[in-house]
Structures are given as structure tokens and as C-alpha cells.
N, C-alpha and C positions, 0 to 999 in steps of 0.2 A: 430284740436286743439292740441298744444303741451305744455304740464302743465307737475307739480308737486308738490303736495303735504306732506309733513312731518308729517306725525300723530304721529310723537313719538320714540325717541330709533332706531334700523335701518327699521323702516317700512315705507315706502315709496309709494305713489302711482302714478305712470307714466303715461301718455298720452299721445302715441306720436301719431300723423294721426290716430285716432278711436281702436288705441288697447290701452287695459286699462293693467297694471300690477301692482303687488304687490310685493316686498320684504320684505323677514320675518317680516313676519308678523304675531305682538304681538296685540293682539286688547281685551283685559281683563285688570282688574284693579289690580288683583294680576297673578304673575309667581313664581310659587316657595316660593323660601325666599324674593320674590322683591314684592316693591308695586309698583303702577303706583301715581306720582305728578300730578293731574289736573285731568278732567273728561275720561271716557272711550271712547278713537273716534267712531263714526259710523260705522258700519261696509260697506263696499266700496262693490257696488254691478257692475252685470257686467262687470266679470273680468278676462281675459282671458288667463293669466298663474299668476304663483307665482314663483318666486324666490328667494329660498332657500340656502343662504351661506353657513351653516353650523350647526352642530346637536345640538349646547347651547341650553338650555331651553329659552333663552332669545334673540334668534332666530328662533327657530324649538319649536314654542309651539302650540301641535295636537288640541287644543282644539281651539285657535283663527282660526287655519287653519281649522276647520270644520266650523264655523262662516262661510265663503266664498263660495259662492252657486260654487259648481264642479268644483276644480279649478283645473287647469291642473298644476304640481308642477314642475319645474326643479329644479332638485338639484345635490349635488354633490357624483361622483362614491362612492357606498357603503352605500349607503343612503336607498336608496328604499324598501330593506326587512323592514325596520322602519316603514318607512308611509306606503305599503301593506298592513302591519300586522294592521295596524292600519284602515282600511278602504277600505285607497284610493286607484284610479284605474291608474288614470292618472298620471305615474308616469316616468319621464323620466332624466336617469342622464347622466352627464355633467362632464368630467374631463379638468382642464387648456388646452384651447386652440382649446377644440372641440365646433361646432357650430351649434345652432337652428334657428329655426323661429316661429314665433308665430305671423300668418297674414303676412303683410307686414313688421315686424319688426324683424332683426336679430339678434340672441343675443349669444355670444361670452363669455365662462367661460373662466376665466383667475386664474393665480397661487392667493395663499393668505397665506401670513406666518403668519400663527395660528395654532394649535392645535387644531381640529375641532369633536373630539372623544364627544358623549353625556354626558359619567360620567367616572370614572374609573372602567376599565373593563366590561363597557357599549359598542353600538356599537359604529363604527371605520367610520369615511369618512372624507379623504383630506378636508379644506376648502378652496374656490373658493371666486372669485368674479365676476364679470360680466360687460361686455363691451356691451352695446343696440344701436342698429342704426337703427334709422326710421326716418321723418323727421329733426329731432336732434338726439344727441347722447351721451348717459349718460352712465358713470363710478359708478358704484355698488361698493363699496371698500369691502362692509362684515363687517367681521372684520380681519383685519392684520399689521402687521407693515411695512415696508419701504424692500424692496426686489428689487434685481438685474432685472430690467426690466422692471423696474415699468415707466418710461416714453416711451417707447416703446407704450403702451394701445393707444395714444392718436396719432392725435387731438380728441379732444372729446370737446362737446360742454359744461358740466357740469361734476363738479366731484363731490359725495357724500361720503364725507371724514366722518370715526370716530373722533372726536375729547377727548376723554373722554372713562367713563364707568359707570357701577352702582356702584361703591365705589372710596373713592380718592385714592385705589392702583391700579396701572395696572400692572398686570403680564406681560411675556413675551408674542409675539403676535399681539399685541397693539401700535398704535397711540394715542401719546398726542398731544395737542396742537400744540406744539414744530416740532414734528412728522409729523405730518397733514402739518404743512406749507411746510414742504422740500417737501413731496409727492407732494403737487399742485405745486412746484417749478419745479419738473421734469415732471408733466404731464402738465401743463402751459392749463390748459382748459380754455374757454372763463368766466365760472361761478365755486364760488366754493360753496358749501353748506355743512356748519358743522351738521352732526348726532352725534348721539349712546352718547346723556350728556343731563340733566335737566330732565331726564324723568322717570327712574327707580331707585328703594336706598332698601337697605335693611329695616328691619322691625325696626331693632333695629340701626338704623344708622341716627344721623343725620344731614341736610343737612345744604350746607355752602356753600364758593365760589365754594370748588369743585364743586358741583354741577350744579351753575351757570355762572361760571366766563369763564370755557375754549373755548367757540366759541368766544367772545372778544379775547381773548391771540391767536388765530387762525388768525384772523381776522388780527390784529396788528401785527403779525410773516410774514404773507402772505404780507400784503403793503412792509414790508421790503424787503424779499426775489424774490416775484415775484408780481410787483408793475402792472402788465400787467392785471391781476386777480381780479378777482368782486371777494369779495364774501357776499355771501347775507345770512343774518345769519335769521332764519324763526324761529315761534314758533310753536308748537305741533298744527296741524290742517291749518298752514296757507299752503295757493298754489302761487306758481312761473309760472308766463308764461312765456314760452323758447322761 
């Protein structure tokens, strides 16, 4: 079976030929100062690595990663004194370009221009993204903006693009809409799938098109630019067969 699931913000749940994966993975209804729009997903059992882009709370949150019966975490160089201290055993990092496995499935950290530090003056670790090859093969974007090399990753069979954030500003870092379409432009994947919008907002913020409208303006950017490109815009919980 080769699937995918969206539960939400960039958590993702993969299936390629019998290994199951997660990325950051947020599975609580509050993070922080964020709430969760719609129900709590299920928590995804037997699951055979996790990967971890980078140390945000609204990435790297220890408490949905305890939810996950033993998960084996990849994450990114300078990461692991984090999750040690906090636990976990199975701890393994990953800097742009170095490469794992997990079963039959290869999986390839690549560069991510963002800012990836927990808080300020918090800890420090590069943030990645991730390139998977097993039956199919899927593009992990994290979160980053548009960077020298970025169509190089591919072919790849799906791309998991941010399109958005939890507020209508995006700092530096960051894919908009806008964004997101050139990316699929140079990485030309067979599928593209908008994340990381409609799913998190502050307490005291409230929600509008920002929140809803940018996988359309993705969507409508991509037919222009690269007309070759599905992209299949999912809601929180739905799955894609690859």
C-alpha cells in the first residue's frame, strides 16, 4: 500500500510498501499559543520512524511525540540533546544531504531555509527537509522558502508544499501560496499537496481567507506556472493513494 494522509499543519502520515512514517507531528488540540480548527486526529499507530524538520513548537511538539508508541525520530544535526533529555532513546540526526533507512525506505535530508532554533536563545539545529524513496517518493518540504537547488530533490513522485502558516504574516523562511507554486515549478512532481494552512491560529486571532483561501491560490498559481502538476488539495484526516 502507498498512501497519504494529512492530519493537519505539517503532520503527515506516509505509507510506502508497509513502512508507516510520521512527520512533525502535532496530534493535541492546543500547541502553545495555537489552537487546533476541527477535531484532535487519532493518534497513528504502528509507526516506524518520525521525522522531524525542525525544533518550532509547532513542529517539534514532545508531548504529541510521546502519543507515538517508540518512535524512532530523525531529526535535524543538533537536535537530539532535546529529545534525549526529554526521554527518547531512539534518536538519530540528519544533516542536508546525509542518508537513512528505515526498512525498505530511504530517506534523504536535504537543505531548508528557515531558521530552525526552538526559541531565542533556546537550542540551535539547521532546519532540513526530507526526500523518501520507496515504492514512490515524496518531498517533505518542513518549512522553508525557495533556495538554490531546490529542483535538483526531484523527480519525486509528490511534493508536500507549506502553503501558509498559523497567522496571515509569514516571516522570513516561509512559502506562500505564491511561493509554493514556483517551488512545484522547479521540482515538476507528478502530485502536489498543499500543507502547514487551515489548521492552527492563535487564541486571540481570528480566522478569514488567510486561513482558508491559500491551497486555492496554490492550486490556481501551479495550473499557470506548471500546468503538468496535479495538485490535490486534501482536508485534515483525508488520505491520497500514490
Amino acid at each position: 500500500m502507498n498512501r497519504l494522509t494529512w492530519l493537519g499543519h505539517a503532520t503527515v502520515l506516509l505509507e510506502l510498501g508497509g513502512v508507516r512514517l510520521l512527520t512533525d507531528p502535532v496530534l493535541r488540540s492546543r500547541v502553545v499559543h495555537l489552537r487546533r480548527h476541527g477535531p484532535v486526529p487519532k493518534i497513528p499507530e504502528g509507526i516506524d520512524g518520525v521525522l522531524v524538520s525542525h525544533l518550532h513548537y509547532d513542529h517539534l511538539d514532545l508531548a504529541s511525540l510521546r502519543r507515538v508508541d517508540s518512535p524512532r525520530a530523525l531529526v535535524p544535526a543538533g537536535a537530539a540533546p532535546l529529545l534525549r533529555g526529554a526521554g527518547f532513546e531512539r534518536v538519530e540526526e540528519l544533516r542536508a544531504g546525509e542518508v537513512t533507512e528505515v526498512g525498505a525506505v530511504r530517506i534523504e535530508a536535504t537543505h531548508a531555509e528557515h531558521q530552525g532554533e526552538r526559541r531565542p536563545g533556546g537550542p540551535k539545529a539547521d532546519a532540513i527537509g526530507f526526500v523518501v524513496r520507496g515504492e514512490r517518493s515524496v518531498y517533505f518540504a518542513g518549512d522553508t522558502d525557495l533556495f538554490d537547488g531546490m529542483g535538483e530533490l526531484g523527480p519525486v513522485d509528490v511534493a508536500l508544499l507549506p502553503v501558509a502558516g498559523w497567522s496571515p504574516k509569514l516571516g522570513p523562511g516561509h512559502l506562500d501560496a505564491g511561493r509554493a507554486a514556483r517551488a512545484a515549478a522547479l521540482l515538476r512532481p507528478r502530485l502536489a499537496v498543499p500543507i502547514h494552512w487551515g489548521t492552527l491560529h492563535p487564541l486571540t486571532r481570528a480566522r478569514g481567507e488567510w486561513f482558508t483561501h491559500p491551497p486555492r491560490e496554490f492550486a490556481a498559481q501551479v495550473a499557470e506556472l506548471a500546468p503538468s502538476v496535479e495538485v490535490r488539495v486534501l482536508s485534515p484526516g483525508e488520505a491520497l493513494e500514490l
